[in-house]
N, C-alpha and C positions, 0 to 999 in steps of 0.2 A: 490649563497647563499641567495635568492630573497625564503622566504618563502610562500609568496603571491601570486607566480606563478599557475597559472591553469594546466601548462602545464609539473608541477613536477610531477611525479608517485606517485599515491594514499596510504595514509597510510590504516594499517587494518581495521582500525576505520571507516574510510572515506570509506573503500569499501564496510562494513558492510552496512553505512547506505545505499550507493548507491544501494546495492543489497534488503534489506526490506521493504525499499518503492516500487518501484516495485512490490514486495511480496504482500505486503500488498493491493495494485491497484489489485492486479491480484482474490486476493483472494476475494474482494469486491465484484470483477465481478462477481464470480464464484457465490458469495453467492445471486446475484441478479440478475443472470441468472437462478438459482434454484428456486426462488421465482416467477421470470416470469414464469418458463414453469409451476409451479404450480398453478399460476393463470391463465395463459391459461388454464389451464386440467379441471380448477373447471369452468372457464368462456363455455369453450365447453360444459360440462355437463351438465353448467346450460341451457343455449341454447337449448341445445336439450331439457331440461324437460320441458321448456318456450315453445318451440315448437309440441313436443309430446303435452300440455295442453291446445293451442288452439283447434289443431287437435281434443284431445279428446273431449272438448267444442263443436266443432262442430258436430261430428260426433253421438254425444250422443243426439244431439236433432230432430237427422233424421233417426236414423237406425229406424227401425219401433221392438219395441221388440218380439212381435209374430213371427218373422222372424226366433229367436232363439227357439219357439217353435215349428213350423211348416214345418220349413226345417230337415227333419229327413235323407232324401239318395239322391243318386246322382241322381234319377229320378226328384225328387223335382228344382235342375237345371233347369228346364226347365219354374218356373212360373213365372210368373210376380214380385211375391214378391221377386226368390229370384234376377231375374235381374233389380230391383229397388235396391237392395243393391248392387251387385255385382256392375255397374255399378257406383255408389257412391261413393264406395269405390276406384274402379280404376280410377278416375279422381281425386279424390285428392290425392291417390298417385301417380300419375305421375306430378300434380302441385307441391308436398310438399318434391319432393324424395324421401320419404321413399321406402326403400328397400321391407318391406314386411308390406301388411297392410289385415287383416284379423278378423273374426269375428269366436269367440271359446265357447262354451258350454260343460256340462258333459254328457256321452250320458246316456243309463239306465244301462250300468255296471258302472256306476261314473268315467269314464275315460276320460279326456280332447278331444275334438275331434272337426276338421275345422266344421263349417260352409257353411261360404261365405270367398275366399280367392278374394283377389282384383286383383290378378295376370292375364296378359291374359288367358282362358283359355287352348292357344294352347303352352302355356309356359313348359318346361320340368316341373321345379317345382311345376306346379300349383298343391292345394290340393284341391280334393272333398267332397262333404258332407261326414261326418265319420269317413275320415281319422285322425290315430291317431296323435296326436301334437308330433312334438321333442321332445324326453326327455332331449336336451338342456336348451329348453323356460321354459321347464313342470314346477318346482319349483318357478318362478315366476306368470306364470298363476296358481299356484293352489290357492296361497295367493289374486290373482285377484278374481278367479271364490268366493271365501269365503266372499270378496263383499268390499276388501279394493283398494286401487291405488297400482300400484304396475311399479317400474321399475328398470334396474339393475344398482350396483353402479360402476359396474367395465363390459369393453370390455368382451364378453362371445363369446368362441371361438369353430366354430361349424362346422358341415361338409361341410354348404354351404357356409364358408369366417366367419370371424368376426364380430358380432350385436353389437350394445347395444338397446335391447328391453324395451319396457313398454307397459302396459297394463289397462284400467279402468272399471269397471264393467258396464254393464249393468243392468238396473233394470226396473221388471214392478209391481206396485202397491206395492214399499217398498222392493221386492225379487229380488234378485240378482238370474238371468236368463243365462246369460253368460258373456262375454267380449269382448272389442273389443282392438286387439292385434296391434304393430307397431313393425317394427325391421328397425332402423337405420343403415346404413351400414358402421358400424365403419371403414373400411380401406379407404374410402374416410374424414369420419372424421381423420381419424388418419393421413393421406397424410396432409393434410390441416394444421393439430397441427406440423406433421414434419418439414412443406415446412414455415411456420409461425418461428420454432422455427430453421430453420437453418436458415434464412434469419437474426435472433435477434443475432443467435451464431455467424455470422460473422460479424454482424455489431459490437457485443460486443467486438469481438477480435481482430478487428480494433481498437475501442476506447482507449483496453485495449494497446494496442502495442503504439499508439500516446500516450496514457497519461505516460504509461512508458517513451517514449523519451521524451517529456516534462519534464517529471519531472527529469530525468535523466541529462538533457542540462540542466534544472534549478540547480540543485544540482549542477551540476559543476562549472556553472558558479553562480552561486548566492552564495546558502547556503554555499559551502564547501570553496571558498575564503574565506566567513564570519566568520566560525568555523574556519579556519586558522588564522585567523586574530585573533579570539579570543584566541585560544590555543596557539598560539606563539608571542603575544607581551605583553610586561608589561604594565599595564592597569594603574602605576603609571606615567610611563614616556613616552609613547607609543612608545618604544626603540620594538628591539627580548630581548625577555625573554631565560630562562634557556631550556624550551623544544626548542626552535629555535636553542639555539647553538646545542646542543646535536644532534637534528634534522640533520643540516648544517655540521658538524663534523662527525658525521656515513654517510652522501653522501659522503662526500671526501675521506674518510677511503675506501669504497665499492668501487667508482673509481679509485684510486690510484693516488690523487691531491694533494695528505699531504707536495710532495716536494715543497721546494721554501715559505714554510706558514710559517708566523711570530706570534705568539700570543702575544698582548700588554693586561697586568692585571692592573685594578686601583682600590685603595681602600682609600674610608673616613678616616681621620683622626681624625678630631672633630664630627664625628655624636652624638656620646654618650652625648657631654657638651653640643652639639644642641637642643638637646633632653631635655636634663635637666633643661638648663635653659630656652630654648625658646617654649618647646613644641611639641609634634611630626608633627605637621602642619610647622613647621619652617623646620624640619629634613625632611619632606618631601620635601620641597621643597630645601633643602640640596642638598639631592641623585637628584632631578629633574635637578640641576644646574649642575652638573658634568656630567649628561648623554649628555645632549645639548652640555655642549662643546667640551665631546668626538664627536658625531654625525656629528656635523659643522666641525669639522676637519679633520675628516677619511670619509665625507659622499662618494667622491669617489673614496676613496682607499680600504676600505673593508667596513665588519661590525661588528657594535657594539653590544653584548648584557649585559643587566642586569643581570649575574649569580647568586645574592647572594642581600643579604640587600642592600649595600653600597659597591657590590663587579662589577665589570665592563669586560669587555674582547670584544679584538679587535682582529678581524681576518685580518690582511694583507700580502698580497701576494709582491713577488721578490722586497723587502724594503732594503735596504742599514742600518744594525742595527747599526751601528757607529751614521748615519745621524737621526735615527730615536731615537736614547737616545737624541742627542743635541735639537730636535724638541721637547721632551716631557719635558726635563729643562726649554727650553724657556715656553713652555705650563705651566709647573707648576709654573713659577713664576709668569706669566702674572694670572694663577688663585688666588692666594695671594692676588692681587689688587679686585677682584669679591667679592662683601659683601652679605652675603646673611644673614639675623635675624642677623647683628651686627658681624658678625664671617666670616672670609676669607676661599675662598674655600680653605682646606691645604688637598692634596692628595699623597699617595704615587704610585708608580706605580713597574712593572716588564715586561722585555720582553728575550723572547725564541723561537730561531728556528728551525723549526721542524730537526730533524738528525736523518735520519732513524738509525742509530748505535745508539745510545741511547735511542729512543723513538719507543716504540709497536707502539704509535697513536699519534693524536693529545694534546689527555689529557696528556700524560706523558710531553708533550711539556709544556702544560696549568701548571702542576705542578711544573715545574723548572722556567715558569716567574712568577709562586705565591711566590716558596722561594724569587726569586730578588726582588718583591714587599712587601713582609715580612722583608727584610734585608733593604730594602730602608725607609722603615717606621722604625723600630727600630736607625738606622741614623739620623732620622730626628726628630725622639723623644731624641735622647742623643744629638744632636746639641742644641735643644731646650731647652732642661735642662741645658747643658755648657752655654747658651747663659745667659739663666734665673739667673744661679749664677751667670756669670761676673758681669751683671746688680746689684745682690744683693751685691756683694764688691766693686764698684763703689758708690752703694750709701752711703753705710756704710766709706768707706775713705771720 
């Protein structure tokens, strides 16, 4: 009947919160694992455009722009000019990785069409002077060739793997001449963001699994003692309270423990005149005076809770009720002598045990020692009144 226990089985309440917290951990994660891959995605993209920007910086102060004028067909391969760019071109891309890096103009039907491609020439893909551009890239370079920057915002998926391209114009004397194209090889980027964002996924799902058992062990052991402790004792007397016994009484009900249980009820007698005349701080400390001395007396035969204002109930087990009415006379007189605000503790009490033939549960028990403690207090008010007149015809003879 230890409400305090850790090791009592969780109410609903208590397993709510145990399971929301968690919840709540988990969903943090999730929302800051979402935020990471998304700043990875923009931090990648920006990278690349940080990178494509040098490139084009560079590249744009060495193509020679005649180059784009001059090289019209594949026999033109063969001069000096164009293997001054070709060669250019393919050493920074093999320094910078880019996948594909090539130089684009419109030919005289206005159709996008290579240049100088940086690829070896003995490459399956390599393109030669003329050849037409993908119509994958084509809507990017055309917004290039018109003489703006231009690069894509999202992976563009083509027949040769996945890019993300961009492209800057070229110009000579103010005219946009052609472009000079790049295509990053988005499946190594995207390996990279994967291999990035599973290494975060499992460290998060680590984190996320420890900080649940954390806080899981902490809830057990910390908060939910805590919250027990708050929920089941009387904050006046620091006794169990009414949800403790109800609590303590449906375990023993669901076990089948009710045989052999004694319920002992006590109830104030003078709280009301305490109150009245002395104050409810006096009356507080009324009920505080009676709970103590139940407690000290029953601390290791059962427990005590505060059911009511000025209402009390003791749970004790295999009691001898003969021995145990002649212990709570002795208790009740010795409290008589106890002054608490000017007023002796006067209590009456009741006790009944459990008889599975008479009683569904515990409480049917609880309600036959309230009638005894009902009947002992009306007793002890008509003693008290018989006593009061004798005194008043004593004085009066």
């Amino acid at each position: 009947m230890n409400t305090d226990s850790v090791s009592t089985p969780l109410s609903g309440v208590e397993r709510k919160i145990l399971l929301s917290v968690p919840l709540a951990i988990l969903a943090t994660a999730i929302s800051i694992f979402g935020i990471f891959y998304y700043q990875v995605t923009m931090g990648v993209s920006h990278t690349v455009l940080e990178r494509s920007g040098a490139i084009f910086s560079y590249l744009t102060d060495r193509i020679p722009p005649q180059s784009l004028l001059e090289l019209n067909s594949p026999a033109d391969e063969n001069s000096p000019l164009y293997a001054e760019v070709q060669n250019l071109l393919t050493s920074v891309r093999q320094l910078t990785a880019v996948r594909y890096l090539y130089t684009a103009r419109l030919n005289d039907q206005g159709k996008a069409v290579y240049v100088v491609d940086g690829l070896d020439p003995a490459a399956e893909d390599f393109r030669h002077i003329g050849d037409l551009i993908e119509p994958e890239v084509l809507p990017l370079l055309t917004r290039c060739l018109r003489g703006s920057p231009a690069h894509a915002d999202k992976v563009i998926s083509t027949d040769w793997g996945d890019v993300l391209p961009a492209c800057e114009p070229i110009r000579r004397e103010g005219r946009t001449v052609g472009a000079i194209v790049m295509e990053f090889d988005a499946g190594l980027i995207a390996g990279s963001i994967r291999k990035a964002l599973s290494i975060s996924l499992v460290g998060s799902c680590a984190l996320v699994l420890l900080f649940i058992f954390v806080t899981t062990w902490l809830l057990r052991r910390l908060s939910v003692p805590l919250y027990r402790k708050l929920a089941y004792t009387d904050l006046l007397t620091g006794i169990n309270n009414r949800n403790a016994f109800e609590l303590d009484t449906k375990r023993l009900h669901d076990r089948n423990e009710q045989q052999g249980l004694s319920v002992l009820t006590c109830d104030l007698n003078m709280l009301k005149k305490v109150n009245d005349q002395r104050g409810h701080a006096a009356g507080d400390q009324y009920i505080i005076s009676l709970a103590r001395l139940l407690v000290e007396r029953f601390k290791n035969r059962g427990e005590t809770y505060r059911t009511g204002g000025d209402e009390f109930a003791t749970l004790l087990r295999d009691v001898d009720v003969a021995a145990l009415r002649d212990e709570m006379d002795e208790l009740h007189a010795r409290a008589l002598h106890i002054s608490v605000a000017g007023f002796p503790l006067f209590f009456a009490y009741g006790i009944a045990s459990f008889d599975p033939e008479r009683d569904a549960d515990i409480h049917a028990t609880l309600t036959r020692a309230d009638a005894q403690m009902y009947a002992h207090k009306r007793a002890l008010k008509q003693k008290g009144e018989r006593e009061e007149a004798e005194d008043a015809d004593r004085n009066i003879t």
